[in-house]
PDB file of N, CA, C and O in Angstrom:
ATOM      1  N   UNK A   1      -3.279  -5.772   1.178  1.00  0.00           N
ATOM      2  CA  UNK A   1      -2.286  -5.070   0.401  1.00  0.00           C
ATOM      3  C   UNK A   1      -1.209  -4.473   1.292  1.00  0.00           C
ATOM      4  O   UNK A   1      -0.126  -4.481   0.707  1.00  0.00           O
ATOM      5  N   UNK A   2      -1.156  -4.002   2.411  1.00  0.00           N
ATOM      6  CA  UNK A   2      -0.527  -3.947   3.705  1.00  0.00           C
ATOM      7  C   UNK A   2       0.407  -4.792   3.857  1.00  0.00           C
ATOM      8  O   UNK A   2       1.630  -4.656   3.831  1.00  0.00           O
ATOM      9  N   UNK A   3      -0.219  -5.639   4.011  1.00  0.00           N
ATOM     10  CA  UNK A   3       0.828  -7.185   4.520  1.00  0.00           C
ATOM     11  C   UNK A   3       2.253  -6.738   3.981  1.00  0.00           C
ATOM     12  O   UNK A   3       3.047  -7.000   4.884  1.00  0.00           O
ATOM     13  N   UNK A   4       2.826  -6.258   3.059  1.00  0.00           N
ATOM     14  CA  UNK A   4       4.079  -6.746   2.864  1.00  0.00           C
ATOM     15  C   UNK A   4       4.504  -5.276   2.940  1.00  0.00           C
ATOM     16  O   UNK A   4       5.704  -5.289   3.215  1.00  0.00           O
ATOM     17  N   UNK A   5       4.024  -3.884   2.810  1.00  0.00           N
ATOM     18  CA  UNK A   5       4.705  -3.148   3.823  1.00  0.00           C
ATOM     19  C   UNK A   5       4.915  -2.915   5.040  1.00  0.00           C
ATOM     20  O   UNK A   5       5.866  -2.296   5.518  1.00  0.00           O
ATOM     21  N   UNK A   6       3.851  -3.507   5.699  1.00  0.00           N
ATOM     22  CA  UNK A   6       4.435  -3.795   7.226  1.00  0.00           C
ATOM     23  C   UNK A   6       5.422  -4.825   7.802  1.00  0.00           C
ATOM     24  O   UNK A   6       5.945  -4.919   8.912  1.00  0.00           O
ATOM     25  N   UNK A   7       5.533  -5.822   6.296  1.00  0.00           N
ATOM     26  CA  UNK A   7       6.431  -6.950   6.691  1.00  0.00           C
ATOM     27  C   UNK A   7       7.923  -6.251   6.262  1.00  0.00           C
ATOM     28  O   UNK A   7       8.977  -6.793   6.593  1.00  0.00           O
ATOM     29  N   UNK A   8       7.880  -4.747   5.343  1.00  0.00           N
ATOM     30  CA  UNK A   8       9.647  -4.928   5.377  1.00  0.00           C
ATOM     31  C   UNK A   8       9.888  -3.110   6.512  1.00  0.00           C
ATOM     32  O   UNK A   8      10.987  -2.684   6.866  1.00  0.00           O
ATOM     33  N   UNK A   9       8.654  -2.490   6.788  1.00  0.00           N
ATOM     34  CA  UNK A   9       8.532  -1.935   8.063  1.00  0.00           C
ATOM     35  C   UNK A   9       9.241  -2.232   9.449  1.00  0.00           C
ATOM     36  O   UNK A   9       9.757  -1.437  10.234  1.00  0.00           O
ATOM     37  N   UNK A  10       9.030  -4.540   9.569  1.00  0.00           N
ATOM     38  CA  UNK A  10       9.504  -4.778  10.745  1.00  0.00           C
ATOM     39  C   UNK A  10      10.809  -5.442  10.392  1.00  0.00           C
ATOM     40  O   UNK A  10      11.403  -6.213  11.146  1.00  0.00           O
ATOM     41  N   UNK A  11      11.251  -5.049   9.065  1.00  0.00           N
ATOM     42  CA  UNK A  11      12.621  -5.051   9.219  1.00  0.00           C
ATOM     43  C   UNK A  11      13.085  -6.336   7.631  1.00  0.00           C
ATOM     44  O   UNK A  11      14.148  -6.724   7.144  1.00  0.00           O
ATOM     45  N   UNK A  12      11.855  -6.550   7.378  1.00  0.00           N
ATOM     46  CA  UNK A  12      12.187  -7.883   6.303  1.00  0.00           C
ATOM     47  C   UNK A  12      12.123  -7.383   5.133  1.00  0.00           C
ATOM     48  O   UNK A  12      11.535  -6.318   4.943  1.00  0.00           O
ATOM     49  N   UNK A  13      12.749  -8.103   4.096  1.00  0.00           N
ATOM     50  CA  UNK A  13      12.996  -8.208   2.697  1.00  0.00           C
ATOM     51  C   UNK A  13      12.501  -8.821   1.529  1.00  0.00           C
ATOM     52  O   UNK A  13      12.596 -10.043   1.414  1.00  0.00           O
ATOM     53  N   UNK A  14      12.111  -8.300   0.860  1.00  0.00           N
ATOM     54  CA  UNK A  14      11.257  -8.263  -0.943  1.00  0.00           C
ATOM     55  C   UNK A  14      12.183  -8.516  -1.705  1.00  0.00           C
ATOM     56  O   UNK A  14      13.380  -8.280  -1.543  1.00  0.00           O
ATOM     57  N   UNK A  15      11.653  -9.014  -2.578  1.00  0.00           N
ATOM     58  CA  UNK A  15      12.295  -9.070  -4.115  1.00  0.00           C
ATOM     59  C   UNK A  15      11.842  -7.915  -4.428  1.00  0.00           C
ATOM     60  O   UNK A  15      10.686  -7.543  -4.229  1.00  0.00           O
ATOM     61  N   UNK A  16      13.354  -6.812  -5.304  1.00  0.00           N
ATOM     62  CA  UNK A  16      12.901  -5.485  -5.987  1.00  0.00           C
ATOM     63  C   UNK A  16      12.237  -5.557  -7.054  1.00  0.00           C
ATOM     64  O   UNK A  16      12.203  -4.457  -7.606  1.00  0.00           O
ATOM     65  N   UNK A  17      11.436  -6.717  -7.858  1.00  0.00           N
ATOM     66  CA  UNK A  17      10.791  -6.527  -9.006  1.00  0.00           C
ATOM     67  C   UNK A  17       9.446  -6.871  -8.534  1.00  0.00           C
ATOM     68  O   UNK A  17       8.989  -7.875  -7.987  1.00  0.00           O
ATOM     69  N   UNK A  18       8.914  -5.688  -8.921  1.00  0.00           N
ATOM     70  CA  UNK A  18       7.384  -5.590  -8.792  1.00  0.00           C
ATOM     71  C   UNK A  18       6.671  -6.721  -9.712  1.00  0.00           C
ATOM     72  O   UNK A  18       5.813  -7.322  -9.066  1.00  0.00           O
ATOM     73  N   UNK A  19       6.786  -7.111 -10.882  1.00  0.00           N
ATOM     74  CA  UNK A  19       6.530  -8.445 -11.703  1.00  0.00           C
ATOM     75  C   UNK A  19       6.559  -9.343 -10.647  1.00  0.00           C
ATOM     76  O   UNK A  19       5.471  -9.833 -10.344  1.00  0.00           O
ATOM     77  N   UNK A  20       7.504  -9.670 -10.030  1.00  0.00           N
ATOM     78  CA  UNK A  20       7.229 -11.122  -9.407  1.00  0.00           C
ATOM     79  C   UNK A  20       6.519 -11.342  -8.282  1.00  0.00           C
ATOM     80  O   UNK A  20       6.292 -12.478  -7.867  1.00  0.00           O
ATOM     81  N   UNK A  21       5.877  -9.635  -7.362  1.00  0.00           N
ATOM     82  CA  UNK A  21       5.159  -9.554  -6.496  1.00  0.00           C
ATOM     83  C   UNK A  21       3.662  -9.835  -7.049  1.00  0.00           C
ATOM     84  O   UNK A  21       2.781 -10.547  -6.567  1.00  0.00           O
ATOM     85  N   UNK A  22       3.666  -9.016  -8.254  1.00  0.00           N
ATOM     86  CA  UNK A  22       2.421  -9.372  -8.976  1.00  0.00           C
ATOM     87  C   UNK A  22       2.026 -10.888  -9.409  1.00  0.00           C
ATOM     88  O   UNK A  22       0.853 -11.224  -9.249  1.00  0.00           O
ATOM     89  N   UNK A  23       2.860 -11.723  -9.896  1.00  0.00           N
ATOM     90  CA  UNK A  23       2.808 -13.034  -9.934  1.00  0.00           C
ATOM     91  C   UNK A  23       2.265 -13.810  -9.397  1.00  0.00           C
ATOM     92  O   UNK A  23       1.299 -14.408  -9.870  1.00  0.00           O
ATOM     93  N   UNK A  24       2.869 -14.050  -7.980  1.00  0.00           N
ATOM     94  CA  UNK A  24       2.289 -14.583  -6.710  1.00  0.00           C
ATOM     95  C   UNK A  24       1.295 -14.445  -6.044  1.00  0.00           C
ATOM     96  O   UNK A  24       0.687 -15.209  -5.294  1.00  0.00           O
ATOM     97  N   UNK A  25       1.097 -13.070  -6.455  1.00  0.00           N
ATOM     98  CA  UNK A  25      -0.457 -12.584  -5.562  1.00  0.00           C
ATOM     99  C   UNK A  25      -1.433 -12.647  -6.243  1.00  0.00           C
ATOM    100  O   UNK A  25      -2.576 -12.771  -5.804  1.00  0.00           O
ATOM    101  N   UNK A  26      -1.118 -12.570  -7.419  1.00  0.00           N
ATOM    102  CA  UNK A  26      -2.388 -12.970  -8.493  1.00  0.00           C
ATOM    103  C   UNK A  26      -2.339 -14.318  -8.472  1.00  0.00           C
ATOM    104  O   UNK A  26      -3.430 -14.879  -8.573  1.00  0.00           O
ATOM    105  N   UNK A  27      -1.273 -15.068  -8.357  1.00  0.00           N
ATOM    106  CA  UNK A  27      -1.704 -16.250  -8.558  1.00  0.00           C
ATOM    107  C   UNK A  27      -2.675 -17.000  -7.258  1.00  0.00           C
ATOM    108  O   UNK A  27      -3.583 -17.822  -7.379  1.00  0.00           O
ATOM    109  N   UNK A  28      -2.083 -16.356  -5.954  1.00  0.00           N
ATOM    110  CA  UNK A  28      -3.248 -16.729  -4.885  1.00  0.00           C
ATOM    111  C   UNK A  28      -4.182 -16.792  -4.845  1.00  0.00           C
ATOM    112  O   UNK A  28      -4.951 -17.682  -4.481  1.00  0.00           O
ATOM    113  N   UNK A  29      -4.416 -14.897  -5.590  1.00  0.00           N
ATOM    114  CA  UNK A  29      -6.033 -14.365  -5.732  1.00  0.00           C
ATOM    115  C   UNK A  29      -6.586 -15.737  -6.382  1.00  0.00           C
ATOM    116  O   UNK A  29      -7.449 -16.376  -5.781  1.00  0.00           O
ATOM    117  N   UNK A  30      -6.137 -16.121  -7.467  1.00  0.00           N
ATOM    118  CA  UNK A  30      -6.957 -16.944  -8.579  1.00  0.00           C
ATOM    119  C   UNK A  30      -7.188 -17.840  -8.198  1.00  0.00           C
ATOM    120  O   UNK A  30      -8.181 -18.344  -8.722  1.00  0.00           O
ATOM    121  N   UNK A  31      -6.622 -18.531  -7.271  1.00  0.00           N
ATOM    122  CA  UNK A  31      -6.984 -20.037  -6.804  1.00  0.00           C
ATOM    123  C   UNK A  31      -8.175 -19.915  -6.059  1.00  0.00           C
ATOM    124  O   UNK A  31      -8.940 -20.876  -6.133  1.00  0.00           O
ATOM    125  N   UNK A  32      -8.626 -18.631  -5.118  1.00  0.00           N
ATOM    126  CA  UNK A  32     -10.151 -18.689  -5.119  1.00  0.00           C
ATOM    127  C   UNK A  32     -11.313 -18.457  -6.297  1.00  0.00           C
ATOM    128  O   UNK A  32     -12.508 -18.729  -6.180  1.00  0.00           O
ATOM    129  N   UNK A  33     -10.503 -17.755  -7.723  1.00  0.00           N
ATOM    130  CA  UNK A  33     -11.482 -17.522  -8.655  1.00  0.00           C
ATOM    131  C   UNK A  33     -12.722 -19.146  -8.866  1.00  0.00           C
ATOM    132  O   UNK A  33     -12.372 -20.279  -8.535  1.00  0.00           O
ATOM    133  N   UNK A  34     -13.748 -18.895  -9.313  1.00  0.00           N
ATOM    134  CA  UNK A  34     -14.507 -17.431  -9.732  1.00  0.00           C
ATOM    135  C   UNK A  34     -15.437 -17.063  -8.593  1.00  0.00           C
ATOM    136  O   UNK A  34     -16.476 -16.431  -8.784  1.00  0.00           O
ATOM    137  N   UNK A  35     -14.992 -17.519  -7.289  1.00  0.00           N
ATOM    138  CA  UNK A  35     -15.326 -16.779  -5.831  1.00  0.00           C
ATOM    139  C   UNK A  35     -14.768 -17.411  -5.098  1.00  0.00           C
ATOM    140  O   UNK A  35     -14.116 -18.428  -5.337  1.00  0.00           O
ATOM    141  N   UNK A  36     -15.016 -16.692  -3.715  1.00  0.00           N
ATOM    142  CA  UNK A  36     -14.183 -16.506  -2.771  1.00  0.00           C
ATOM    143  C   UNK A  36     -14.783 -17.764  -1.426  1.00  0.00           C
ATOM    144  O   UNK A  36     -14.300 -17.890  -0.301  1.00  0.00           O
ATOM    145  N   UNK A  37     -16.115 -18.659  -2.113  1.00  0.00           N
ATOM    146  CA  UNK A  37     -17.118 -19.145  -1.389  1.00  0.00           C
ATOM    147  C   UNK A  37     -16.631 -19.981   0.048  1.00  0.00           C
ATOM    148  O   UNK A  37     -17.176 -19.994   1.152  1.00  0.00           O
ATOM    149  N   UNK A  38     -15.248 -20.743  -0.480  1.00  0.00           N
ATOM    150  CA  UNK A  38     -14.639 -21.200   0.329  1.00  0.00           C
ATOM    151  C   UNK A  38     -13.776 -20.715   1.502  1.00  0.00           C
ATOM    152  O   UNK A  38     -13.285 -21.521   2.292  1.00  0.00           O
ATOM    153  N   UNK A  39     -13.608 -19.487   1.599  1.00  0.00           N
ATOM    154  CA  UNK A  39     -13.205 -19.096   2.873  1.00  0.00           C
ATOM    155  C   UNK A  39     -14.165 -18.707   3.365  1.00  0.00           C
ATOM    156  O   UNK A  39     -14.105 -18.645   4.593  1.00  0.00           O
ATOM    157  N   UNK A  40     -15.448 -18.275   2.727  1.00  0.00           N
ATOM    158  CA  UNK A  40     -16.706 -17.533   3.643  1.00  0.00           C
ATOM    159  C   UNK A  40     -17.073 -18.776   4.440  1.00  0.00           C
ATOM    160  O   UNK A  40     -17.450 -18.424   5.558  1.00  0.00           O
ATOM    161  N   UNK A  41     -17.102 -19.968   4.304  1.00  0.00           N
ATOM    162  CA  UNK A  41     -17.886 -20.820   5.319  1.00  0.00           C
ATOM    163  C   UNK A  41     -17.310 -20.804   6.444  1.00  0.00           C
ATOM    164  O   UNK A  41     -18.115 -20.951   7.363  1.00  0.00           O
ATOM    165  N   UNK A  42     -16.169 -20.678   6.790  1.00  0.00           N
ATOM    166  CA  UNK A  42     -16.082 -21.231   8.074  1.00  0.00           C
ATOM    167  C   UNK A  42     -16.215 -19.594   8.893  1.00  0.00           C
ATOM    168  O   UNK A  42     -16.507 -19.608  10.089  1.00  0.00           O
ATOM    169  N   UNK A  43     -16.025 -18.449   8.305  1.00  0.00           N
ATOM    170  CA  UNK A  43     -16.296 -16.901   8.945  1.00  0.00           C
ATOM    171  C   UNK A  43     -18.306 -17.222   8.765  1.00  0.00           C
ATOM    172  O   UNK A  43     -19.049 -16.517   9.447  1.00  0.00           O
ATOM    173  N   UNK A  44     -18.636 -17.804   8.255  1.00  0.00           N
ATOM    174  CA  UNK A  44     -20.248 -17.951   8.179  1.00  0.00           C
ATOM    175  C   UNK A  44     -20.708 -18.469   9.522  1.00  0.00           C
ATOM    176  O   UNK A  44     -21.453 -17.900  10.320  1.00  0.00           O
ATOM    177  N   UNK A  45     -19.984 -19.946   9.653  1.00  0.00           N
ATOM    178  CA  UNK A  45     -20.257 -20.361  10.580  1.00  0.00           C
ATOM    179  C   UNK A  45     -20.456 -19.627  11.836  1.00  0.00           C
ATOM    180  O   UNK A  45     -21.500 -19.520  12.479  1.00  0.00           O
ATOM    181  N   UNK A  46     -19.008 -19.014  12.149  1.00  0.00           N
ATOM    182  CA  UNK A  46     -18.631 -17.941  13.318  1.00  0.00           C
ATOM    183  C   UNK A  46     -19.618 -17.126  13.384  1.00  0.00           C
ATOM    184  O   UNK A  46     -19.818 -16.714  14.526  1.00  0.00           O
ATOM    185  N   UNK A  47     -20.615 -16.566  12.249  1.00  0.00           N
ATOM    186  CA  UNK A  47     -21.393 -15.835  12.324  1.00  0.00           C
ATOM    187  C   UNK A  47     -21.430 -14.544  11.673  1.00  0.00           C
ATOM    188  O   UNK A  47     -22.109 -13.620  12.121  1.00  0.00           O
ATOM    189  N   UNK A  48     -20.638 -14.442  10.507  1.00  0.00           N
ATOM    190  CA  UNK A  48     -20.446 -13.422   9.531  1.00  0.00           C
ATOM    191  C   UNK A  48     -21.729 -13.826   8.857  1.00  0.00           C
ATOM    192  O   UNK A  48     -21.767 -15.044   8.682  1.00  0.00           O
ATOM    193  N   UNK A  49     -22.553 -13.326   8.521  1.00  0.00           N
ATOM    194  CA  UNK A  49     -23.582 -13.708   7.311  1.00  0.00           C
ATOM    195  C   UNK A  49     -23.491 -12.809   6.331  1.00  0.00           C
ATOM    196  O   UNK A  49     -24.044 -13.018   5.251  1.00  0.00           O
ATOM    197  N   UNK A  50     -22.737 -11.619   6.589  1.00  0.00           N
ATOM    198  CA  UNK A  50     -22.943 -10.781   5.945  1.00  0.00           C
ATOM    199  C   UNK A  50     -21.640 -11.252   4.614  1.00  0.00           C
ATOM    200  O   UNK A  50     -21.650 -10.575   3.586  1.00  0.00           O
ATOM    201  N   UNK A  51     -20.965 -11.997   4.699  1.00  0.00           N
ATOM    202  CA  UNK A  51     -19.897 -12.462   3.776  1.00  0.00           C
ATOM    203  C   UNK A  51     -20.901 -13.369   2.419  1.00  0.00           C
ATOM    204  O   UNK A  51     -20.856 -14.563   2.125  1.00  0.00           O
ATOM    205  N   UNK A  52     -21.753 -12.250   1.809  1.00  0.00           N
ATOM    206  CA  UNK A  52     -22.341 -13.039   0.411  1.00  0.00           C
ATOM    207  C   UNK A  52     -21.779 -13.178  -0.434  1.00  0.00           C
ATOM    208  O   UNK A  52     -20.787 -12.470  -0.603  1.00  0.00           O
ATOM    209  N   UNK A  53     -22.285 -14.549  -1.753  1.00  0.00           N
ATOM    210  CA  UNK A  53     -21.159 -14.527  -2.471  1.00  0.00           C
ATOM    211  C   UNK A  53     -21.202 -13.192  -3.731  1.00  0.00           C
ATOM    212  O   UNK A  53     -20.563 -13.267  -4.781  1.00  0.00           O
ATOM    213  N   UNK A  54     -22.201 -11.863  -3.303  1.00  0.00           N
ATOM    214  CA  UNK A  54     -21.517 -10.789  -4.336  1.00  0.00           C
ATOM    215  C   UNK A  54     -20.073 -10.270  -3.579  1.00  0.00           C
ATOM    216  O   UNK A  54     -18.927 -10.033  -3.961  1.00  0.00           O
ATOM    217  N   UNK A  55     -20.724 -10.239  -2.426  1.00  0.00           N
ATOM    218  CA  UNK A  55     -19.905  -9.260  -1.420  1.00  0.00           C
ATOM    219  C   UNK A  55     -18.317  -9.966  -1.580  1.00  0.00           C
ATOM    220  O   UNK A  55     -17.337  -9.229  -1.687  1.00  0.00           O
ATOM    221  N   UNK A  56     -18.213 -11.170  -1.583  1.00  0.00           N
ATOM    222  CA  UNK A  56     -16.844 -12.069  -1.469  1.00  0.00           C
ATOM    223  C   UNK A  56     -16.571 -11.750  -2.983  1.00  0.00           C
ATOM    224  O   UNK A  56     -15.519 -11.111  -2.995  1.00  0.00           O
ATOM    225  N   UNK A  57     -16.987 -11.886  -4.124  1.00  0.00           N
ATOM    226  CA  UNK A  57     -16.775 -11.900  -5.753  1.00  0.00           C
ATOM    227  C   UNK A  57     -16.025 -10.251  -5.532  1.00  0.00           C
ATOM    228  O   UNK A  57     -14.893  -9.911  -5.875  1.00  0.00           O
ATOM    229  N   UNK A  58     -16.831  -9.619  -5.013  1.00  0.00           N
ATOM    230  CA  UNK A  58     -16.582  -7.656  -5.384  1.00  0.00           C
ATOM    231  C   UNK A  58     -15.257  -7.438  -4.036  1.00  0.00           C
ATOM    232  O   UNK A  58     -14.664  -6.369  -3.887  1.00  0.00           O
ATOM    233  N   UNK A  59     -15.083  -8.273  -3.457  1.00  0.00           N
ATOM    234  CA  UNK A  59     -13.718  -7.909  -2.880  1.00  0.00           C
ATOM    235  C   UNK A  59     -12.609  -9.131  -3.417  1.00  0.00           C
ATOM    236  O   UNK A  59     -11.803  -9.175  -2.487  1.00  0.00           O
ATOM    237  N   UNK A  60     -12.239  -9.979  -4.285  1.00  0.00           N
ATOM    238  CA  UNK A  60     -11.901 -10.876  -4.778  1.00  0.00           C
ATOM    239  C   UNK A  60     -11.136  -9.849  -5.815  1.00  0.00           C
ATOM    240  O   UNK A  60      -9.921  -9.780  -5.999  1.00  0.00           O
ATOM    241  N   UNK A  61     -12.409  -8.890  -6.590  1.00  0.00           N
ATOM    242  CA  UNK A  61     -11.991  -8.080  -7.777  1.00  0.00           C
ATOM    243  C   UNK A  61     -11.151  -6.830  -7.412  1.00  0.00           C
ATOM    244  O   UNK A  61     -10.118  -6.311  -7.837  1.00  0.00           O
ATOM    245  N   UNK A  62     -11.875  -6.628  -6.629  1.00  0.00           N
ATOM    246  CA  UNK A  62     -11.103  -5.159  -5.848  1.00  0.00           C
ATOM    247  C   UNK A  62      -9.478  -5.533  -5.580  1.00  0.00           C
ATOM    248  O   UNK A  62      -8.596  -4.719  -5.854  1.00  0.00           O
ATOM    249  N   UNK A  63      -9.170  -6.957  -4.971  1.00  0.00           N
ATOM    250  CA  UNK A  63      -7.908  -7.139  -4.742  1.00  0.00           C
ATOM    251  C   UNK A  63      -7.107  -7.423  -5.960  1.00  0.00           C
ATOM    252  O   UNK A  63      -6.062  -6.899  -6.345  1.00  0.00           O
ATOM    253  N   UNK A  64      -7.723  -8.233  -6.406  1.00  0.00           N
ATOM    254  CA  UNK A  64      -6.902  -8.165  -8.432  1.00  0.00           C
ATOM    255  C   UNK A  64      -6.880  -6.795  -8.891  1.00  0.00           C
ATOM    256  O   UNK A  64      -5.876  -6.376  -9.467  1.00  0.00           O
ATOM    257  N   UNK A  65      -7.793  -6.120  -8.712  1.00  0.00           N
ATOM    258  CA  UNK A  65      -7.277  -4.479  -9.311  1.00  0.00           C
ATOM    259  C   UNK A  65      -6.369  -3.847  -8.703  1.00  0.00           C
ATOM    260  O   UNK A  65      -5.540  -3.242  -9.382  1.00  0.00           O
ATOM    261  N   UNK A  66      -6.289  -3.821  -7.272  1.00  0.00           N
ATOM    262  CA  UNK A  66      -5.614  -2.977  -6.394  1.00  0.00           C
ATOM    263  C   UNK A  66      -4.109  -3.814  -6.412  1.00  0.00           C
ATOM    264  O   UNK A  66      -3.174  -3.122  -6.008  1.00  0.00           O
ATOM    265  N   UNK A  67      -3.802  -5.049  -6.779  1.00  0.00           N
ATOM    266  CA  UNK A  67      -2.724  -6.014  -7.152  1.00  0.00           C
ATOM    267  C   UNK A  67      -2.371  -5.154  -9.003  1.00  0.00           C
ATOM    268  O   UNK A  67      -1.300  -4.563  -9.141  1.00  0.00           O
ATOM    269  N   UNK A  68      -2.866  -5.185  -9.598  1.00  0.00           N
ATOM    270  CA  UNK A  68      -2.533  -4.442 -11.051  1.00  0.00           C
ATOM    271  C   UNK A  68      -2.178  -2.903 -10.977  1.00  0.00           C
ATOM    272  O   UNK A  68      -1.499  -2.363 -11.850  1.00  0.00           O
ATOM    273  N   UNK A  69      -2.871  -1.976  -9.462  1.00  0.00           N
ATOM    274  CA  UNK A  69      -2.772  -0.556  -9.681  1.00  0.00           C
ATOM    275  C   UNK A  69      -1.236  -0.814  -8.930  1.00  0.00           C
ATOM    276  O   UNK A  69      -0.302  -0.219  -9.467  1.00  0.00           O
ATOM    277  N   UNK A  70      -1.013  -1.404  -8.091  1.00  0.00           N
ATOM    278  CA  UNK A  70       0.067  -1.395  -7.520  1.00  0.00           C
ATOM    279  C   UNK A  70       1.427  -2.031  -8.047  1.00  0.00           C
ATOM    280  O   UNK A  70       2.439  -1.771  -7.397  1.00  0.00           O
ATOM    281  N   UNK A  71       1.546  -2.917  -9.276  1.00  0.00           N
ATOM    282  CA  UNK A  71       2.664  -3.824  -9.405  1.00  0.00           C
ATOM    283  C   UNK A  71       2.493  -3.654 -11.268  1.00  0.00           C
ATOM    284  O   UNK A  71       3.320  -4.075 -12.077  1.00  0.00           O
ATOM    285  N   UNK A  72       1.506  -3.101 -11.523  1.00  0.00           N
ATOM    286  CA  UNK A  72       1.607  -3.704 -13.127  1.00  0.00           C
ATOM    287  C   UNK A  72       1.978  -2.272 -13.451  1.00  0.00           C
ATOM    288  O   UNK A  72       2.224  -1.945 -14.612  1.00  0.00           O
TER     289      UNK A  72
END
């Protein structure tokens, strides 16, 4: 959720409508719905085990909410 205040921090530029920030980022989020399983493998491999698929689902949701508390 960071990412894009530190990106106009180092000097870069947003679109002023919060709608279309929400758009995009939900639409990212969703392309991992209904989990996140596919980025955990290769952090698995490396040796994250701790990346389960509740643990990946309950931060998946957390970012769709924290995407709605912030833009909707």
């Amino acid at each position: 959720m960071r990412f894009a205040d530190r990106y106009l921090a180092a000097g870069g530029t947003l679109a002023e409508d919060g709608t279309a920030h929400l758009y995009w980022r939900l639409l990212d989020a969703l392309g991992f719905a209904p989990d996140a399983e596919k980025v955990a493998v290769p952090w698995r491999e490396l040796g994250r085990v701790d990346l389960t698929p509740s643990v990946l689902t309950r931060r998946l949701e957390g970012y769709i909410e924290a995407l709605f508390d912030r833009y909707a």
